[in-house]
Each structure stands twice: as structure tokens, then as C-alpha cells.
C-alpha positions in Angstrom: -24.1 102.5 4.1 -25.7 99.9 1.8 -24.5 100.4 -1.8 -26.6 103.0 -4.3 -28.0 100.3 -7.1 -27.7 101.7 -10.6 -29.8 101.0 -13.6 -28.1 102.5 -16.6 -28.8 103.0 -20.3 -25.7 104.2 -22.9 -26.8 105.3 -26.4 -23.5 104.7 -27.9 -23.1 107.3 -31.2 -20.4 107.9 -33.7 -19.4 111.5 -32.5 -21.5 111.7 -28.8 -22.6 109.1 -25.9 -25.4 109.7 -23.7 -26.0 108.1 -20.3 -29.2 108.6 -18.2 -30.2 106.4 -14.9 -32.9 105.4 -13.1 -33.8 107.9 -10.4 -35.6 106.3 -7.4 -37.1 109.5 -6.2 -38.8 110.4 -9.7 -38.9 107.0 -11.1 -38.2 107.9 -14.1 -34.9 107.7 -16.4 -32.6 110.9 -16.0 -30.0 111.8 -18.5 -26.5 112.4 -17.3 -25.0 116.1 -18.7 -22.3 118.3 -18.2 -22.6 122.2 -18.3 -21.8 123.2 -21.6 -24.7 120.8 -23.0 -27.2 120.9 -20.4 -30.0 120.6 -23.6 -28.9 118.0 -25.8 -27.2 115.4 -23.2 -24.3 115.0 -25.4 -20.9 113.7 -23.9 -18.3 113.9 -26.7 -16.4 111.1 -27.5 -13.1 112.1 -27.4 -10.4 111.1 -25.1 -6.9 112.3 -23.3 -3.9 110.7 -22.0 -1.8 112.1 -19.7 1.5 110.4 -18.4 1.6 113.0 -15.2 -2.3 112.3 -14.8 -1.3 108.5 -14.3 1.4 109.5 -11.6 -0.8 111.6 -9.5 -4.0 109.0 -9.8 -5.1 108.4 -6.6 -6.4 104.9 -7.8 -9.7 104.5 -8.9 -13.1 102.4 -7.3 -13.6 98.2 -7.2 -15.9 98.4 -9.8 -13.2 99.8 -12.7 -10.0 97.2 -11.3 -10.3 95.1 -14.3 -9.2 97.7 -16.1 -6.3 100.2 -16.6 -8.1 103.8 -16.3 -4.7 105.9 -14.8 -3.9 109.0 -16.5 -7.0 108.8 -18.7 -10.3 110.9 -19.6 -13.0 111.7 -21.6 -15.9 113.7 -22.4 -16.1 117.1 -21.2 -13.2 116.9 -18.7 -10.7 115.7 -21.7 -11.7 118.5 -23.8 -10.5 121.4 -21.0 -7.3 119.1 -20.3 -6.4 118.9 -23.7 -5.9 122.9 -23.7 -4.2 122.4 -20.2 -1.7 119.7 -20.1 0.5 118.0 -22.0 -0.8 114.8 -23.5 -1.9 113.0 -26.3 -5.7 113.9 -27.4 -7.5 110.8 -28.9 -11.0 111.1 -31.6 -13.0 109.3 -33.9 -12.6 106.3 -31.9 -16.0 104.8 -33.1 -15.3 105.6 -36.6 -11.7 103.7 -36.1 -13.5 101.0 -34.2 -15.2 100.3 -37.8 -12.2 100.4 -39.8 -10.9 98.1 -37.1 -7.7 100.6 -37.2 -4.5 100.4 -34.2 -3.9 103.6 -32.3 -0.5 105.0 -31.3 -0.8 106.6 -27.9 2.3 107.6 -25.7 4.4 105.0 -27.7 1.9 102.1 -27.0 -0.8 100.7 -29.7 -3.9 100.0 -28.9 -6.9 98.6 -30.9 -9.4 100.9 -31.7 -12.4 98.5 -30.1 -10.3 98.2 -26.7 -10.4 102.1 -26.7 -13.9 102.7 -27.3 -14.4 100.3 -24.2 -12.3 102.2 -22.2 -14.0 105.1 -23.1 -17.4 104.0 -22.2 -16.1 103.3 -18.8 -14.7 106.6 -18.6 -18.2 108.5 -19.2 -19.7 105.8 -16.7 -17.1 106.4 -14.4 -17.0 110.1 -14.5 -21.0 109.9 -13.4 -20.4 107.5 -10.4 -17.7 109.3 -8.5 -20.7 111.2 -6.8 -21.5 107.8 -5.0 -19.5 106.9 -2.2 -20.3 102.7 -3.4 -22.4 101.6 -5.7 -23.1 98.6 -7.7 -24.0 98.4 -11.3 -27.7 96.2 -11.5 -28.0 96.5 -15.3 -26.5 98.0 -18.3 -28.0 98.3 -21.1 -26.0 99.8 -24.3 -28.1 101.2 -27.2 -26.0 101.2 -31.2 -26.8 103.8 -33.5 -24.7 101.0 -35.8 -25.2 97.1 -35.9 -22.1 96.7 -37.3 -20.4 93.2 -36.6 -17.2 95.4 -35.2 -19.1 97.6 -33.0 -21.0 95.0 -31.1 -18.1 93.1 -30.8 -16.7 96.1 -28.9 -19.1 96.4 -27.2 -19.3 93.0 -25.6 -15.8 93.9 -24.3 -18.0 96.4 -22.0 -19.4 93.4 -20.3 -16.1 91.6 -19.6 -13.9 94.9 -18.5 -17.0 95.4 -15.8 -17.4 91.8 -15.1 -21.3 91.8 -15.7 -23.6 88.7 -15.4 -25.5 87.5 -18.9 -28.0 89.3 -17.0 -26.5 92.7 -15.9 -25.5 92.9 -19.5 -27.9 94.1 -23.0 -27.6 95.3 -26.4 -29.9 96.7 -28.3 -30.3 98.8 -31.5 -31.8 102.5 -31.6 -34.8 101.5 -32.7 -35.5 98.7 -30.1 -34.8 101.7 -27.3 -37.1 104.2 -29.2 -39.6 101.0 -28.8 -39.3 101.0 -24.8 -39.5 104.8 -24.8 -42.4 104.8 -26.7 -44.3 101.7 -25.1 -43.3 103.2 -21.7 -45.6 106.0 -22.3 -49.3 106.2 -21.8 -51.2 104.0 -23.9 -53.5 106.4 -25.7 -50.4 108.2 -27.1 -50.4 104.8 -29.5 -54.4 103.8 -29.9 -52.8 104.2 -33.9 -49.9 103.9 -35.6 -46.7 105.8 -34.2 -44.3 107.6 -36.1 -40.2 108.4 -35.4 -38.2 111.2 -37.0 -34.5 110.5 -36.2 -32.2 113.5 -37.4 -28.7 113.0 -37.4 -25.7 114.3 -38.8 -26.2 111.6 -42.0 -29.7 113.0 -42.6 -33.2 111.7 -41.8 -34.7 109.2 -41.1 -38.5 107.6 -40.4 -39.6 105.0 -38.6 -43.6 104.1 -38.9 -45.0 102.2 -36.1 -47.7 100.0 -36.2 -49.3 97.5 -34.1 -52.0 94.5 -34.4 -54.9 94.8 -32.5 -55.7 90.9 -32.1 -53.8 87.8 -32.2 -50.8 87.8 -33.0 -49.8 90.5 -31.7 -46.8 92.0 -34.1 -45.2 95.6 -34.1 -44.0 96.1 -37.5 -41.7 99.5 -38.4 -41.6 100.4 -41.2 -38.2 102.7 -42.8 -38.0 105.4 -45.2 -35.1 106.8 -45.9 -34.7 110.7 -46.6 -31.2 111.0 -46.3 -30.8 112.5 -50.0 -33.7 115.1 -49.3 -33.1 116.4 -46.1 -29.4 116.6 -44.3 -27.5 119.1 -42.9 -25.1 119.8 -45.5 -27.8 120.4 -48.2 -29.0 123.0 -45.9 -26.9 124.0 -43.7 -28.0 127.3 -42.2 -30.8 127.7 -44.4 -33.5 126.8 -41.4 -36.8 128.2 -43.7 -35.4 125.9 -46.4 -34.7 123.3 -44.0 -38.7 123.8 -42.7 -40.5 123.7 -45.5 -38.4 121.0 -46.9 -39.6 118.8 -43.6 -43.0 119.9 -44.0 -43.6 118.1 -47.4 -42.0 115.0 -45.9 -44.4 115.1 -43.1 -47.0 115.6 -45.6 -46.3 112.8 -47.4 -45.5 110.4 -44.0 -48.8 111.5 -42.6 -50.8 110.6 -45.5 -50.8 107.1 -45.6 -52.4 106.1 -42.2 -53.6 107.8 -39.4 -50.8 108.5 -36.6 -51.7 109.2 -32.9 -48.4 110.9 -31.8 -45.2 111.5 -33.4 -41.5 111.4 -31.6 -38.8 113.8 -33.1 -35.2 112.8 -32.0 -31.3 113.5 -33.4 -28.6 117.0 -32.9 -31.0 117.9 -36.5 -34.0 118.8 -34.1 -31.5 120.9 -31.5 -32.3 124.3 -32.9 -35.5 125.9 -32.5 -36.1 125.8 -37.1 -39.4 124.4 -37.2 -42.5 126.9 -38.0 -44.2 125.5 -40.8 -43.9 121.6 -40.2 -44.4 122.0 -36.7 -48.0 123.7 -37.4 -48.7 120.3 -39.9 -47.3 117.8 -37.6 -49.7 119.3 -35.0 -52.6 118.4 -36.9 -54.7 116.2 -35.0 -51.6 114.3 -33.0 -49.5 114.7 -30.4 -45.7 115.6 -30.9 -42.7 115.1 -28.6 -39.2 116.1 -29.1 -36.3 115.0 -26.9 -32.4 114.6 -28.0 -32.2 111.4 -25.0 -34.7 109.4 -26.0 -32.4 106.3 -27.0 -30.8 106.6 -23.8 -34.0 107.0 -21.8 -35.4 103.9 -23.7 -31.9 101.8 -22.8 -32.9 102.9 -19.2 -36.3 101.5 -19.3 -34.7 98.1 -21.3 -32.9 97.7 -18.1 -35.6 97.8 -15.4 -37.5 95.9 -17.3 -41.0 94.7 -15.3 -43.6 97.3 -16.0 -41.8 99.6 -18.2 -41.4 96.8 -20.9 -44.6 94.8 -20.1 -46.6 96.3 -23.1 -44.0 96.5 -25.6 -43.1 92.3 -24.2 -46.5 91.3 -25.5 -46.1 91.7 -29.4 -43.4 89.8 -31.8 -41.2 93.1 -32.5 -40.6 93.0 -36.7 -37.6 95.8 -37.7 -34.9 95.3 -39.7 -32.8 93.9 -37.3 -35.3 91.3 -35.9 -34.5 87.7 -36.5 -37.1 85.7 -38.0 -36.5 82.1 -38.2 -36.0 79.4 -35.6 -33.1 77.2 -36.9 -32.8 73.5 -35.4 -32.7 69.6 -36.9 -34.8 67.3 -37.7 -34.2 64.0 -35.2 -35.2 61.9 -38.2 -37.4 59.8 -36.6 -41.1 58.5 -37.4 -42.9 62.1 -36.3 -39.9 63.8 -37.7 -39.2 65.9 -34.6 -38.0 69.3 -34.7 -35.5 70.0 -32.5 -34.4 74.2 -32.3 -31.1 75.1 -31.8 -32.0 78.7 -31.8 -35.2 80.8 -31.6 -35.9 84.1 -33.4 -37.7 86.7 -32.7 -35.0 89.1 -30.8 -32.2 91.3 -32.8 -29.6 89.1 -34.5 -26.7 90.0 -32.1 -28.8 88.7 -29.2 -29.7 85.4 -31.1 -27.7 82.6 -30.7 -28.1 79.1 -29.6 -26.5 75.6 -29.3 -27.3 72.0 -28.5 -25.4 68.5 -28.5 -26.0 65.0 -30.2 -25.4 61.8 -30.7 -25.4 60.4 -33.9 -26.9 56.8 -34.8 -25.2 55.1 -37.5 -25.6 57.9 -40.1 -23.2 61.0 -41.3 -25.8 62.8 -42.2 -27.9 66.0 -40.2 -30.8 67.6 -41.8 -30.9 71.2 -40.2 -34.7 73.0 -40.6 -35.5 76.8 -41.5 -39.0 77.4 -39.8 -40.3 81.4 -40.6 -41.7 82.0 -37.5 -44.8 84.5 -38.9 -45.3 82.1 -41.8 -44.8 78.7 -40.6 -43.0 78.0 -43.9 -40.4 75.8 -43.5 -37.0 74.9 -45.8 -34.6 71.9 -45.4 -31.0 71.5 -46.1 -29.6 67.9 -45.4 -25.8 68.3 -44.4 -23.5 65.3 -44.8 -20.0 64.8 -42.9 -17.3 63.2 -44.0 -13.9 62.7 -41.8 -15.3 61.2 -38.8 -13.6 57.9 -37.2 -15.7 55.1 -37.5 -16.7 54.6 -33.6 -20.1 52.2 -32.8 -23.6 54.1 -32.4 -24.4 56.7 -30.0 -20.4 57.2 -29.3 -20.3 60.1 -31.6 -21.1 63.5 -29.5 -21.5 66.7 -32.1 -22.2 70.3 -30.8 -23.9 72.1 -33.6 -24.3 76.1 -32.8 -25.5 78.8 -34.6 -24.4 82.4 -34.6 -25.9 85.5 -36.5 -24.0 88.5 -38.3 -27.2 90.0 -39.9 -30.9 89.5 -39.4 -31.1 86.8 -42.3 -27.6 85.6 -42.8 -25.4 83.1 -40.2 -23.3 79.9 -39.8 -24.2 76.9 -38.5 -21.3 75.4 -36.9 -20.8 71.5 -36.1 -17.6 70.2 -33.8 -16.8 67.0 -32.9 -16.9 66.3 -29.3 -15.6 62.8 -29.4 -16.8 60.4 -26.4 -14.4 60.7 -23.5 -11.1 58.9 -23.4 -12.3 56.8 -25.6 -12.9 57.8 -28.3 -11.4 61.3 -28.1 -12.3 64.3 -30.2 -10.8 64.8 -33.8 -11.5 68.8 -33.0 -12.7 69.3 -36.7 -14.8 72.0 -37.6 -17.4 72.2 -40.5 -18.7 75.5 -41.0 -22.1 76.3 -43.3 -23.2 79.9 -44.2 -26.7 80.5 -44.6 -28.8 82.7 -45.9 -32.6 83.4 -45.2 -33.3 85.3 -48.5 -31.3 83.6 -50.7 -33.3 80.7 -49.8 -36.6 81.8 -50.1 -35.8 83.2 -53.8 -34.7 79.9 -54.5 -37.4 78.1 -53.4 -39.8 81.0 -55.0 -37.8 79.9 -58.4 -38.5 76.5 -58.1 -42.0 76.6 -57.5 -43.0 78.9 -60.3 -41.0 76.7 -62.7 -43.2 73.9 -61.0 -46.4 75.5 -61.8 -45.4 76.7 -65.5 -44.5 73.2 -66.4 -47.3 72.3 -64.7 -49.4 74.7 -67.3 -48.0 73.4 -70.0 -48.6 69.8 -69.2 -52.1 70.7 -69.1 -52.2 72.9 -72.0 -50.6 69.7 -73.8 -53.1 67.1 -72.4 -50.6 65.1 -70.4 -52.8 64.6 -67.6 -52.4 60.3 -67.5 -49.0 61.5 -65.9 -49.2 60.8 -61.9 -48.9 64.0 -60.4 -47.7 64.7 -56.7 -44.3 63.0 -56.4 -42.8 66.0 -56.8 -43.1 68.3 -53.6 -42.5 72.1 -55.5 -45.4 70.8 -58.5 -47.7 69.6 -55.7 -47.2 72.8 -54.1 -47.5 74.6 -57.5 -50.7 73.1 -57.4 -51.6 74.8 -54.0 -52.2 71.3 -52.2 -51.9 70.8 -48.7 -52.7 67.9 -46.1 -54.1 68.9 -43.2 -53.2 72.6 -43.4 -49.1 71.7 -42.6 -46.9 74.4 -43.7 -45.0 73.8 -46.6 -41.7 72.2 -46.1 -38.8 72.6 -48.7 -36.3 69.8 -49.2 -32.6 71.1 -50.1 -30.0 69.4 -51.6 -27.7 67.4 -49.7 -24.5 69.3 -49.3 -21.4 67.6 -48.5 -18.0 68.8 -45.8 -14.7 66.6 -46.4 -12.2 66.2 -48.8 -15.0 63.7 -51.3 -17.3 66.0 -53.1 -20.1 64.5 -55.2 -19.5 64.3 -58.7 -22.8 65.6 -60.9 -24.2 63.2 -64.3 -23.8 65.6 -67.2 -26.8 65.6 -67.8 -28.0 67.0 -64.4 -27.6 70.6 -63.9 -25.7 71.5 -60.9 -27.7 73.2 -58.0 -26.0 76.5 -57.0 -27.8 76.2 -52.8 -26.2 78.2 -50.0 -23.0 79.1 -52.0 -20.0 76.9 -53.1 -19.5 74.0 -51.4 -15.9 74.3 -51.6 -16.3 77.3 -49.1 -18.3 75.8 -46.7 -15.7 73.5 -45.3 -13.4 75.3 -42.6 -10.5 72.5 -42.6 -9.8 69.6 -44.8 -10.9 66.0 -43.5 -9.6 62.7 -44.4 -12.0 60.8 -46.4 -11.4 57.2 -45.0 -14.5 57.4 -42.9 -16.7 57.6 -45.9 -15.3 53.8 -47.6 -16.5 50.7 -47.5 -15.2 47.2 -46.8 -14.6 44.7 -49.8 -16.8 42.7 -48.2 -20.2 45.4 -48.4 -18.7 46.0 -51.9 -18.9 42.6 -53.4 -22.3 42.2 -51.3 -23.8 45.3 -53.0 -22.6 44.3 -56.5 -24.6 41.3 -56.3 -28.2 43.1 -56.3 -27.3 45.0 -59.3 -26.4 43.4 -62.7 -22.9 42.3 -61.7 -21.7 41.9 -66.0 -22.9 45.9 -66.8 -20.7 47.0 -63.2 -17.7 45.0 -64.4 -17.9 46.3 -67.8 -18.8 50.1 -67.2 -17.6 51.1 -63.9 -14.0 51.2 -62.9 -13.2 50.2 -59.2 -12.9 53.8 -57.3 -16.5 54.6 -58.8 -17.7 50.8 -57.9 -16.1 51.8 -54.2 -17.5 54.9 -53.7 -20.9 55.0 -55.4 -22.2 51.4 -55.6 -21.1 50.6 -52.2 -21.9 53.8 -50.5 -25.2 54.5 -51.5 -26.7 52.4 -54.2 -28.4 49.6 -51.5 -32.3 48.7 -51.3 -34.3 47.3 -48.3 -32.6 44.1 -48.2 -29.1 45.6 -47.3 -30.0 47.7 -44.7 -26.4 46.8 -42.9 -24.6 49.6 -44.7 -22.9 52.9 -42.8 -26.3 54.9 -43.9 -28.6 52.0 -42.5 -30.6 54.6 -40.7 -31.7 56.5 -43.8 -32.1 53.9 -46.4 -36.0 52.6 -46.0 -37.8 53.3 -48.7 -41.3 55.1 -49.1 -44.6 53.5 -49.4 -44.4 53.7 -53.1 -41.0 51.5 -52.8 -42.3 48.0 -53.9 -41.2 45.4 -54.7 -41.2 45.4 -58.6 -40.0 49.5 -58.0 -36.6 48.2 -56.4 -35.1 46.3 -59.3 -36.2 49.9 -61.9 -34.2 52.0 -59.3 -31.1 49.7 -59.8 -31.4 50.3 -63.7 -31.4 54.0 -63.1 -28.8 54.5 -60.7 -26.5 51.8 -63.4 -27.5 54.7 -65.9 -26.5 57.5 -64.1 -23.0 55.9 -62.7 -22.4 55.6 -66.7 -22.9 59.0 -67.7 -20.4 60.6 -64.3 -16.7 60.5 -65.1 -14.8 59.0 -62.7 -13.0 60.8 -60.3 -9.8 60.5 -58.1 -11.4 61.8 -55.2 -14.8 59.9 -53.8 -17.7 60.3 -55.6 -21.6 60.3 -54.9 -24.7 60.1 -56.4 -26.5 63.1 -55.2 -29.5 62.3 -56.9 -30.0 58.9 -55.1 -29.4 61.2 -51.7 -32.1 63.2 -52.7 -34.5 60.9 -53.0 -33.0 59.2 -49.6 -34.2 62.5 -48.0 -38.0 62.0 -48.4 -38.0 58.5 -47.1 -39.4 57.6 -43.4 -37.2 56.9 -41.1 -37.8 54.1 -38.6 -36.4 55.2 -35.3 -34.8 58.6 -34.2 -31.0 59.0 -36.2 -29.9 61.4 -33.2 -30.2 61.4 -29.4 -30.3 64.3 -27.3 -28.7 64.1 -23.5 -30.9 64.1 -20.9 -29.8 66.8 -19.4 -30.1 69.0 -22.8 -33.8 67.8 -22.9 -36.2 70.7 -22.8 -33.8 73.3 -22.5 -35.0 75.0 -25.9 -38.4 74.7 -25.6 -39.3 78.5 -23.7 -39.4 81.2 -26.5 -37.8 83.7 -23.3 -34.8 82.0 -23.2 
């Protein structure tokens, strides 16, 4: 007999889980129940251990060896053994799972995660002993919480069962309540769509609505009514609890016209609802189910036709990631290169690519807003590295999520073989999505009220432009590009850059101090004597000798402070100047940089203009500062992956 081929959903709640499947016959998602909640779907989540359970197992199927099941249960079957047997009764396992608590059971700790893994198996487990073999297609596990811990848990699912990347989904409530709804016939959402989720926390809205042309976006909209309608508030109270619900629905319905309206959550289980149920009526169609998470997981996992509609728009919720992330290959066309896509819930986003670097230290890593096509640059600079000759140093630079808008970017060194083999250093940079775009909002409004005020004052013979937040402030563009943000350069290694007094400090992405993960030698970063007494002689050799003492002279002057003509320096790569770099401009950016060296105080550790890098950042480069491996070419380029 060929084995039965199972396409499951799990809705995965604090206090219940609910499994449905695919049933061939119907074709439609079926929930899984037990007797004593034949309505609501709900398997508790509570557990039992039993040592004479364990001696009498009688094994268990090939699809469950990974993992030690004897003497355990859950659900509906632990609750009668509990009353039964001697054992040791196990609960709030999710809640413990969050607290990222250890559990005593039978003399033996366990972590709270590995439990709730184990428990998931059991409720899947208890539903395939009907089949005589079976095989598990695709699972697709729905959270009621995104929290870090819980999907982290959860991924454990997909190892104990030995799934396939593609056997194996996550997804939040409200991206199943998408595939329930989408799955559904398409006049039920010729308007907006709207979602009442009632759980034991309270209530909860979600307002659906969809474009009509391109792009197509879905955008959900939350309101939060946890403070006027829960459970404890009302308790028994159901003609409070109705009419309380019917001014909410008043005040939902209101704003835009709704075709049909979903009702979900252990809050809608009793029959309570006279009054709101006659004005949720009005002119739209309702629906109330307790599995529609699961049944939406279900659908998740076949996939095909059931998610075709729902596959067409760019899904915007609270959990949806917006921004590709990649670098910048810094050559002539200034390339972007992703490293990771958005548009798909942050736990499902990640990405990761490999380079080669080209005579520079330095990587510029590029923001893109997918809806907006607004762009923000941060130019990252590592310090630590062996020197090795060009193309011999291999970096992997990955980025992970653990929130819609806030990450890592995380650079190792690969090293070049035997070789030159890896130092196995880490550099590690948080971002954040909103914390940039309020500092970038800053910047340009302080552009544009300077702006004003020049004008206000009649400084207009000043040449305008240079400066890319006042030329936006001036709403100019070139050939419609989307704006593009220049950051800071921020530094990993033991040398930090050492701020003029007169220069006020940017605050970007954090401390800097933070950002590094281990401490690097800073060796890489100096220069010969030879490059040192070559770069002293374009600048005024009597003001260096009298003003600058010999680590500044090493560190600044001979790092950074080259024109065109010494192009031979460790930064060779970055150094060519913009059009506006002529010749009579090169010996005025000497005097300045002098100045500035002046006014820093010298510093045991090595220091860096990070003014002169910021102006390095807006240059054009002449050839490509990175190279990709072949084999990595074109990889990133399909949105699906």
C-alpha cells in the first residue's frame, strides 16, 4: 500500500493547538478534534509523563525515530491519564518557552523549547496512528506570537521530523487568516475585508484592503481593543459583552465599505451575540469559525491554486519585511548587489552572499524601501584583516532578522584556502529600519530650514547642491532616481576615529563600541615609513613636523590624507576624486585636512579623519572594489527565492 501523503497546518497557541489536513475526498482543509471539543477544535496543551507508559511502549512509527516519544502524551489523552496513573503532568509550556525557563520532569531537565517540540509531535502523532504509513508533504505551523524564542522552537519542529527547506513553513496568524480568506470566493473581497480575532487577551481587528491596479499591495491595518472588550471586564455579562461589540463594529464599519467580515478566537465560542450580530449583518457577509488559522496553514501548505490570488499582491502587516538589504560593488554604475529581499515575514527573511575584496577595507551596505524606492547608505570599514594581495580576501556577509525593521548584518572572514587561511573574526552591525529613516527625516528638514534662512538672508551667491540632504531639501531630482542617503562611515577593530572638537559626533545605528563582536588587532590598518614620508611630501612638510606628533602623522596623514597623484595607498580603490576635484581644489583640501588634524587630540589608539571618509564616499569609483564568484552570480536576482 502506497503511503497516505499529508498536508498539514498547526496553529500553535499559548493555552490550545489546532491541527486540520488536507482531505483528498472533499478537498478542502479538515480540522483534527477530539470528543470533548468537537466545536472549537481545541487540543490542549498540556502534557504527561509516565515511567510505566515508557516500559510498556510498543515503539512508535519511522516518521517520530528522531525523537524520544516513550512514556509521553498530550492533549486530550494526557488529561484522562493524569487522573489515571501515576506521573508527572506538564503545562504552560508555551508560556515557559517565552521565559526560556528549564523543566524538572521525573528527575531530568529539559528546556522548555525542546518540550513544546515534543509536544507538537505528540498532537501530530496522536492524528496519524489512523494511517497504517504515511509521509508528511508539508507542514506548515501558524504563531499566535513572533516572538524570537517561539520561532526558534519552532524550527526545532523541522529538525526533530527531518523536513526539507520545502516540507517546512512558518507563518504568523495573520498571514493564515490571509490564505483563508484569499482561498475563498472572490466576491466575498470585491472591498475591503475585515478580521475580529477574540482571544483570551481581548480583541483584536484586522482591516483588509487591497489595490485594484498596479502594484498590487494588501495592506492590514490593526486596532487594538484589548482595554475595551476582554473577557475579564465582562466575564459572564454576555448583553454587556454585546452591546459593547456592537459600538466597535459601529465604529470599524464606518470608515470604508467592507464586503464580508471573519470572526475568529475561544471569545466568539458562545452563542452572546444578538445586537452586533444584527449590525454586522448590514449589507455584508459574516463568517465565524474557531479553525480558521489552522485551515489557512493548511491552504499555505498546498500552495498552487489555494494561494494563487493572495501570491499576486506585496502582503504589508506588521510583520512584513520591507527593505532589500545588499552592497554597493563600488564600481562606475554603482551596482547593487542584494543580500536579502523583503517582502516576506521577518523570520522567513534571510539571505547571504560572498566576496572578494579589491584593495579596500571598506563595504558600503544599501537600504532600498521596496514600496518607496528610497534608498539609505552606511559605509562599513574593517580593520584586523592580514594584509593578503587583491582578490585573496573571501568575506561572507549575511543578514538575519529579529523584527520586521530591526537586524544584523554579519561579515566573516573566509580566508583564501591554505593559503591564506581564515582569521575566523566576526564583525557584527545592528540595524534599524526606523531609526534610520527618522534620522534621515532630521537631517533633511534641518537642510531645508537652513536652506530658508539662507534665502531669507540673501545668501543666494552661495553654490548650492554639494550637499545631498539641502539638494534634496530643495526637492531636486535627476532623472526621477530615488533618493539615496549617504551614512557615516562606521568603523570594527580596536582603532576608532577620533572626532575634531569642533565637529559634533553623529550618534548612526548605535554605539560603535557595540557593534564589534571581538576585538581585532589593528596592524592591518598601518602604513609603511616609506608611504609615510611619501605622503608628507604633498602637504606642507614644516606645519606636519611642528603640529602633529608621529602616531597622528602615522595613522591620519598616511592613511587617508592622499590626492590623485598617490593613488598607491591601501584605499587606492576609493580615493579618485569627483569632477569638481581640480587641480587648484587639491592643494585647498590639504589646508583643511592640516586644520582639522590640529584641532583632534592625539590618541594612543589609531585615529581617522572621518570627515575626509565622508567625502571619500561620494567619489566615483573606477572599477568594481568587490568581485562576486561565478557561481554566486545571479543567485539573488528572483524575488521567489
Amino acid at each position: 500500500m502506497s503511503d497516505t501523503q499529508l498536508y498539514l497546518g498547526l496553529d500553535l497557541g499559548p493555552e490550545y493547538t489546532q491541527l486540520s489536513y488536507y482531505n483528498v475526498d472533499t478537498r478542502e482543509p479538515e480540522s483534527v478534534y477530539h470528543k470533548e471539543a468537537r466545536d472549537t477544535y481545541m487540543l490542549p496543551n498540556i502534557m504527561f509523563y509516565s515511567a510505566y507508559n515508557k516500559k510498556s511502549d510498543d515503539g512508535q512509527s519511522e516518521a517520530y525515530k528522531f525523537i524520544d516519544l516513550a512514556g509521553w502524551c498530550a492533549g486530550a489523552k494526557a488529561s484522562a491519564c493524569r487522573f489515571e496513573e501515576n506521573g508527572t503532568v506538564v503545562d504552560q509550556v508555551y508560556e515557559r518557552t517565552l521565559r526560556n525557563e528549564n523543566i524538572e520532569v521525573a528527575g531530568r531537565n529539559y528546556k522548555a523549547g525542546d518540550l513544546l517540540v515534543k509536544m507538537m509531535i505528540l498532537h501530530i502523532r496522536q492524528f496519524t496512528e489512523q494511517f497504517e504509513s504515511f509521509v508528511i508533504k508539508k507542514l506548515t505551523v501558524t504563531v499566535a506570537d513572533t516572538d524570537p524564542r517561539i520561532i526558534a522552537a519552532v524550527r526545532g519542529l523541522k529538525s526533530a521530523l527531518r523536513l526539507t527547506h520545502d516540507q517546512f513553513n512558518i507563518v504568523s496568524h495573520l498571514d493564515s487568516g490571509l490564505c483563508y480568506i484569499f482561498a475563498q470566493p472572490e466576491p466575498l473581497r470585491n472591498n475591503s475585508v475585515g478580521l475580529f480575532d477574540f482571544g483570551r487577551s481581548g480583541l483584536d481587528f484586522y482591516r483588509i484592503d487591497m489595490t485594484r491596479k498596479y502594484p498590487l499591495i494588501v495592506t492590514v491595518e490593526h486596532v487594538n481593543f484589548h482595554d475595551r472588550m476582554n473577557m475579564k471586564r465582562f466575564g459572564k455579562y454576555h448583553e454587556d459583552m454585546d452591546e459593547a461589540f456592537a459600538d466597535i463594529v459601529k465604529e470599524c464599519m464606518s470608515q470604508v465599505f467592507i464586503s464580508s467580515v471573519f470572526l475568529t478566537g475561544i471569545g466568539f465560542a458562545d452563542n452572546w451575540m444578538k445586537q452586533s450580530a444584527a449590525v454586522l449583518c448590514q449589507g455584508r457577509r459574516v463568517f465565524v469559525g474557531q479553525n480558521i488559522y489552522t485551515k489557512g496553514a493548511c491552504y499555505r501548505s498546498l500552495g498552487g491554486v489555494y494561494t494563487e490570488a493572495l501570491s499576486r499582491y506585496f502582503i504589508d502587516t506588521e510583520q512584513t519585511v520591507k527593505t532589500n538589504i545588499g552592497i554597493n560593488l563600488m564600481d562606475e554604475k554603482k551596482t547593487f548587489w542584494p543580500i536579502a529581499y523583503g517582502g516576506l515575514e521577518w523570520f522567513n527573511t534571510r539571505g547571504s552572499i560572498e566576496v572578494f575584496l579589491d584593495n579596500t577595507r571598506r563595504i558600503q551596505i544599501v537600504y532600498q524601501d521596496i514600496l518607496t524606492e528610497e534608498e539609505w547608505r552606511e559605509t562599513v570599514e574593517i580593520y584586523g584583516l592580514p594584509a593578503r594581495p587583491k582578490k585573496t580576501t573571501k568575506l561572507s556577509i549575511s543578514v538575519e532578522y529579529y523584527g520586521a525593521d530591526k537586524g544584523a548584518i554579519v561579515i566573516r572572514d573566509l580566508g583564501f584556502g591554505s593559503l591564506y587561511p581564515t582569521t575566523n573574526k566576526i564583525y557584527r552591525k545592528e540595524f534599524d529600519i526606523g531609526a534610520i529613516r527618522r534620522k534621515h527625516a532630521e537631517k533633511l528638514e534641518a537642510a531645508r530650514r537652513e536652506e530658508e534662512l539662507r534665502i531669507r538672508m540673501g545668501d543666494t551667491e552661495e553654490l548650492r547642491g554639494e550637499d545631498p540632504a539641502v539638494e534634496h531639501g530643495n526637492a531636486k531630482t535627476v532623472e526621477a532616481e530615488p533618493e539615496v542617503h549617504e551614512e557615516p562611515v562606521v568603523y570594527y577593530g580596536t582603532a576608532s576615529p577620533v572626532e575634531p572638537e569642533t565637529v559634533e559626533e553623529p550618534d548612526d545605528f548605535g554605539t560603535e563600541a557595540e557593534d564589534v563582536v571581538e576585538e581585532i588587532d589593528d596592524d592591518a590598518g598601518d602604513m609603511t615609513e616609506a608611504e609615510e614620508l611619501e605622503d608628507d611630501a604633498v602637504s606642507d612638510p614644516e606645519n606636519i613636523s611642528d603640529e602633529i606628533d608621529d602616531d597622528e602623522t602615522e595613522s591620519v596623514d598616511a592613511a587617508y590624507e592622499v590626492d590623485d597623484d598617490e593613488t598607491k595607498s591601501v584605499d587606492a580603490a576609493y580615493e579618485v576624486d569627483d569632477d569638481e576635484s581640480e587641480s587648484d581644489d587639491i592643494t585647498d583640501d590639504a589646508d583643511d585636512s592640516e586644520t582639522e588634524i590640529d584641532e583632534s587630540e592625539p590618541d594612543d589608539e589609531e585615529t581617522i579623519d572621518e570627515e575626509d571618509l565622508d567625502d571619500e564616499d561620494s567619489d566615483e569609483y573606477e572599477q568594481s572594489a568587490f568581485s562576486i564568484p561565478s557561481y554566486l552570480r545571479g543567485q539573488h536576482f528572483d524575488p521567489g527565492e
